[in-house]
N, C-alpha and C positions, 0 to 999 in steps of 0.2 A: 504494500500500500504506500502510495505517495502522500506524503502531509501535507498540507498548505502552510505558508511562512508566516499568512496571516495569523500567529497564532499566542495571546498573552493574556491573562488571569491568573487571580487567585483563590483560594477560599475553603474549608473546613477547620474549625482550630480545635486544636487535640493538648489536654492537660496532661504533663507527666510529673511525678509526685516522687522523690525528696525535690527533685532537682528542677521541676517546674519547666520543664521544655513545654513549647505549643509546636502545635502544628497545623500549619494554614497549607489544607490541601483544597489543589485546583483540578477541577475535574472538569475536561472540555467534553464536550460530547458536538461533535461538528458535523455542520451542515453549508457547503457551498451554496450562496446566493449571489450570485453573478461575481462583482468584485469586493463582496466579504462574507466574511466565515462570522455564525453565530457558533457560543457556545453557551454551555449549562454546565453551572457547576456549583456545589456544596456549600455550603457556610454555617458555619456551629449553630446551636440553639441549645445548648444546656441547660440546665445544671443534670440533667440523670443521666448513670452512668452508662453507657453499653457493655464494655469489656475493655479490660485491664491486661497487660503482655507486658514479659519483661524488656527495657530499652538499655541493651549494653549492660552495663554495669553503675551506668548513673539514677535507676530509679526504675518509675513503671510509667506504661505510655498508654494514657485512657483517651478513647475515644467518647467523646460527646455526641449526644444527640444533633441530626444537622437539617436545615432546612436547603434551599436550592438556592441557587442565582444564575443569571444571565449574562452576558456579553456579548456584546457588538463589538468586532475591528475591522474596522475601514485604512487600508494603503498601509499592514502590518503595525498598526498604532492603535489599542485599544483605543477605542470611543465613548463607548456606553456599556456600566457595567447594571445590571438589574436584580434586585434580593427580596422575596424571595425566584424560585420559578420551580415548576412541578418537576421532580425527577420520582424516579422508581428507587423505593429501597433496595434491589437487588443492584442498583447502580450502582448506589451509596455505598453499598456494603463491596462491592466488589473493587470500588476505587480505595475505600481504607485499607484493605488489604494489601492491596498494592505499596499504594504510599506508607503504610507500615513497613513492608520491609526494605523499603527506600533508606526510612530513616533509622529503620534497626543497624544498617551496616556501616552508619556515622556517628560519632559522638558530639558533646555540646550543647548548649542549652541555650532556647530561646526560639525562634519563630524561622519554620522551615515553610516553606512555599514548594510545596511538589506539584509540576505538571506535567498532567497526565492527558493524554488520545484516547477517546472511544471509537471504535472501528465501525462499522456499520454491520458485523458479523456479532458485535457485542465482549469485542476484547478490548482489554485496558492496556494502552502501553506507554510506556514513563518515557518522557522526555527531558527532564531536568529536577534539579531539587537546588532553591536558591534562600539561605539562610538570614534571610530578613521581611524586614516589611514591605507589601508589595503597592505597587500602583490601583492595584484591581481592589485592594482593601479599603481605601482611605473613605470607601462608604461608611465603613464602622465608627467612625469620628459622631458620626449623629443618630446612625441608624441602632446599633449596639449600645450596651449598657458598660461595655469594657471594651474601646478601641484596641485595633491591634498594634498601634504604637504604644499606650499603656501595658496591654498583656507582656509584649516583648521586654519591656523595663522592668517589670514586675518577675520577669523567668529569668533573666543575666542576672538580676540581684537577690534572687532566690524570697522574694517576697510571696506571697500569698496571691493565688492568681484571683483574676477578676472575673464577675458572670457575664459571657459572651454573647447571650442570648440578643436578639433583637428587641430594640422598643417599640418599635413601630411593622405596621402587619407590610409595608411595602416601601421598597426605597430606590433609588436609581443614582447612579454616579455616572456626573457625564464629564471628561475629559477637555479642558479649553487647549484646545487644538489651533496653531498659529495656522491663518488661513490666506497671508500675504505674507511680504518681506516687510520691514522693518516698518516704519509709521504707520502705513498701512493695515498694516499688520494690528498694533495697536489699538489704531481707533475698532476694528469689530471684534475684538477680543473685549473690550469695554461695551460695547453695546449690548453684546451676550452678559456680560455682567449685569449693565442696567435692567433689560428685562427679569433677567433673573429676580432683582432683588425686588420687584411689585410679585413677584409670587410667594403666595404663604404657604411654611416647609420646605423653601429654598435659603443653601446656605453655600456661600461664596468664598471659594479658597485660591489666592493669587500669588503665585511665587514670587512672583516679585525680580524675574529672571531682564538683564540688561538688553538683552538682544531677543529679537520674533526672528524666527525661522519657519516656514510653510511645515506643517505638524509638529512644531513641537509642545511637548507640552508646558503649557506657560499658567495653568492653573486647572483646579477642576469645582465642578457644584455638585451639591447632592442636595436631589431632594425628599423627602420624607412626605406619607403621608395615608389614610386609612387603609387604600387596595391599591394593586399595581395599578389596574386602570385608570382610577384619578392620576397617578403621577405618571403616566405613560401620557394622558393629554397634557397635563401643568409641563410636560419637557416638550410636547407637540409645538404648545405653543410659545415656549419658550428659545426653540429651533428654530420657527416662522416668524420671519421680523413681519409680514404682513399680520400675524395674528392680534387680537386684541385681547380675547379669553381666551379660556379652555372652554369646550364643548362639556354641558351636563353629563356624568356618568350617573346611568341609572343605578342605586339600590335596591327594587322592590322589582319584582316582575310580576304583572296580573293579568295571569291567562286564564282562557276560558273556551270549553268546546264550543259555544255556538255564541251567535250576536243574542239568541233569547238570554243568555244566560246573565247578559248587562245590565240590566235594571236590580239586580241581584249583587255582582262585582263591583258595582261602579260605590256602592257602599265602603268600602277598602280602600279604594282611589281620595275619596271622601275625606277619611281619616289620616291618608299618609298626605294629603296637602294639608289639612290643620297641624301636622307635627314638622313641616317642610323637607320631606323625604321624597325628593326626585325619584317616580316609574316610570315602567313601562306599561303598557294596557293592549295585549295583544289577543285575539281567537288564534287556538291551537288545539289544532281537534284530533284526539287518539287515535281513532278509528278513519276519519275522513282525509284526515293528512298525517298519516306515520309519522313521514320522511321530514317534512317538516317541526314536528315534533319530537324529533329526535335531535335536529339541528339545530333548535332551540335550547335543547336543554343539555347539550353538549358544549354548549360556546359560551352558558348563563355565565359559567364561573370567570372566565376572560374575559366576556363584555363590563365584569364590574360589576355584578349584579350581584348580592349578597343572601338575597330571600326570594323564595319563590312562592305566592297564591295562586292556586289553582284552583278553579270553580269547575264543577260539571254535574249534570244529572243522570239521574236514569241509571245507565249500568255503571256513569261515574268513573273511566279507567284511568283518567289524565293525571290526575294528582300522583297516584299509585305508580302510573311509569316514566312520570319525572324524575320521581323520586330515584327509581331504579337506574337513572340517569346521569344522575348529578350530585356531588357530596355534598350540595347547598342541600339547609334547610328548606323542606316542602309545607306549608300548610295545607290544607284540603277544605273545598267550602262547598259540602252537599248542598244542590241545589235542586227545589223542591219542582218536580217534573209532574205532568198530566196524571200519570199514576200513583202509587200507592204513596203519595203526601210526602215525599225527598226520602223515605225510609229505605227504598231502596239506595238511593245514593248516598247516604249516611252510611249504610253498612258495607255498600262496596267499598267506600273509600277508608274505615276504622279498620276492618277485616285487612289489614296487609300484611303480608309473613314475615318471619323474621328476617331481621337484616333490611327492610326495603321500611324505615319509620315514615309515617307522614303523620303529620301534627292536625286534626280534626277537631272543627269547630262545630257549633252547634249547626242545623237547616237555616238555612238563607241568610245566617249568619258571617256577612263578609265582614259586616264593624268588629267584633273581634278579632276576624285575620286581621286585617288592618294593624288593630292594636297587639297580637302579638306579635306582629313582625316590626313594629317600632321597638318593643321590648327586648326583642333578639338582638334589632340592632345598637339598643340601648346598652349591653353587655361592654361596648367595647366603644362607644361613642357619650363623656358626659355629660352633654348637651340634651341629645335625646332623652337620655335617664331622667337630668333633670325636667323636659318637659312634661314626662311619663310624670312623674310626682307633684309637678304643677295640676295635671290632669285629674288624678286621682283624688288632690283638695278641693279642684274646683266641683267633681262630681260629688261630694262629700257634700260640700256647702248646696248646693244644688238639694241633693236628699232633706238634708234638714230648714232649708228652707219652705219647703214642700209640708215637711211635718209642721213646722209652725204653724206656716197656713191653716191647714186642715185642724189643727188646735184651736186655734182663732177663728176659725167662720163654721168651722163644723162641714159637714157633708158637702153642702151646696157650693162645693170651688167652681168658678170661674176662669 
């Protein structure tokens, strides 16, 4: 197999104990796109342990749990680096293996950078191991809880390592790339900066290097922020000097097998614009359009979409093979059909086997999808939490207002 040259990342860090070595393994997994190479590759997510191996003579070499990331290089010069991105644990697993015995047959302490080739047959093979901090990392600066410039100070001077986990569910490092000679040069390296800095969860890092050369690199930004999609548009349009915003990334997705089922769904819709949760509102019908529903709900998790409402009657299949779908959350909203009063579609949709959950509201009840899928997304956003509790008082005050009344005038309310 011939390699592409296009080819630079980093990413997994591995804890070893007296002696505190990490290890920042890069995992490419490549794909030719015209004139660049993407790849995919690891990056820690700790604290629990997986497996412990002897490293040498200086201690033990623990692998951490790891999530994924991404990379873009354009003209042999990383570009854009992306944390997390879906990989398979059998990848995972078979790239630490590797890069284990990389590092097994060196001594030293402190932060290795191993990179490694996935083949298209699904073999790993090591191309280098480089004992510092990498370019492909300097995401960790905002996106992690313990940079990989810290961890590395922290393993040379035998300190106590830091938790490497991510803060944030998505992040992107883009590379300020010199894209003229000298002045020139300058002035759109600063414009990229200016845009940069009207976006929120972008943060600007400028070497401060004397001389612009066409690629070099002369700083880079990362930006942080809930799901990759949001910061995959916040760098769209931070790339497009014609742009003004970032396009809405939908959270909420509200499908439903037929247009009857709308006057039912549009309840949900209702709810997620009183809590300001940007959907979508699509018909996706199980039976009438497979293939489309299948396309739907294979692409939810990358379009940004975070929760899925599904409405349907009758025999009800939609919610149920979403679900079977998509590792997004599914709600289910029986929706009450010509026959036996939504109970059939209450029990098609409750009835799912194991492994395939979907979360099931009452009949024609979409104002609670709605509102459980503010609360989902509540979990991880404190905005929404708090509007969720603004909600909950205001419907409190509401109830007891109501009792007063009916206290006060007796029966006969108006």
């Amino acid at each position: 197999m011939s390699l592409c040259g296009n080819c630079r990342l980093l990413l997994l860090e591995v804890e070893t104990t007296p002696w505190h070595a990490i290890l920042l393994l890069k995992l490419f997994i490549m794909r030719l796109k015209k004139e660049a190479c993407v790849f995919l590759c690891t990056y820690s997510r700790g604290p629990l342990r997986l497996e412990s191996r002897a490293f040498k003579n200086t201690g033990w070499l623990l692998f951490w749990p790891c999530s994924s990331c991404l990379a873009v290089v354009l003209q042999n010069i990383c570009h854009i680096v992306k944390a997390p991105a879906s990989v398979s644990w059998e990848i995972k697993k078979l790239a630490m293996d590797v890069a284990y015995k990389a590092v097994n047959s060196l001594e030293g302490a402190g932060i290795f950078a191993v990179e490694l080739f996935l083949t298209e047959d699904g073999q790993i093979l090591l191309n280098e191991v480089a004992p510092r901090p990498h370019n492909s990392g300097h995401h960790t600066i905002e996106s992690c809880k313990t940079s990989q410039f810290e961890q590395h100070l922290r393993a040379v001077l035998g300190l106590s390592l830091g938790d490497p986990s991510m803060m944030t569910p998505a992040a992107i490092m883009c590379n300020i790339l010199g894209e003229d000679e000298g002045e020139p040069g300058f002035y759109l390296a600063h414009q990229l900066m200016q845009r940069a800095l009207s976006i929120s969860g972008a943060f600007v890092h400028w070497y401060n290097k004397p001389e612009m050369r066409r690629q070099r690199k002369m700083g880079h930004i990362t930006i942080v922020g809930r799901s990759m999609s949001v910061v995959e548009n916040l760098l769209a349009s931070m790339l497009d000097e014609a742009s003004e915003k970032p396009a809405v990334v939908h959270r909420v997705g509200i499908i439903m097998g037929s247009d009857s089922d709308f006057p039912v769904m549009r309840d949900a819709a209702k709810v997620l614009d009183t809590f300001g949760v940007p959907y979508e509102i699509k018909i996706v019908s199980a039976h009438r359009t497979p293939d489309w529903m299948f396309s739907y709900a294979s692409s939810a998790q990358e379009r940004g979409i975070e929760v899925i409402i599904a409405g349907a009657g009758g025999a009800a299949h939609l919610p149920g093979m979403v679900a079977s779908l998509t590792p997004l959350p599914v709600i289910g909203v029986p929706v009450r059909a010509s026959a036996l009063d939504g109970l059939d579609s209450l029990l098609s949709i409750v009835q799912m086997p194991r492994g395939v959950p979907v979360a099931t509201v009452a009949i024609n009840n979409a104002t609670n999808a709605g509102l459980l899928a503010v609360r989902m997304l509540g979990v991880a956003d404190a905005d929404l939490l708090s509007r969720m509790s603004q909600f909950q008082e205001d419907t409190k005050k509401n109830v007891l207002s109501k009792a007063e009344k009916l206290e006060k005038d007796g029966w006969d309310l108006q």
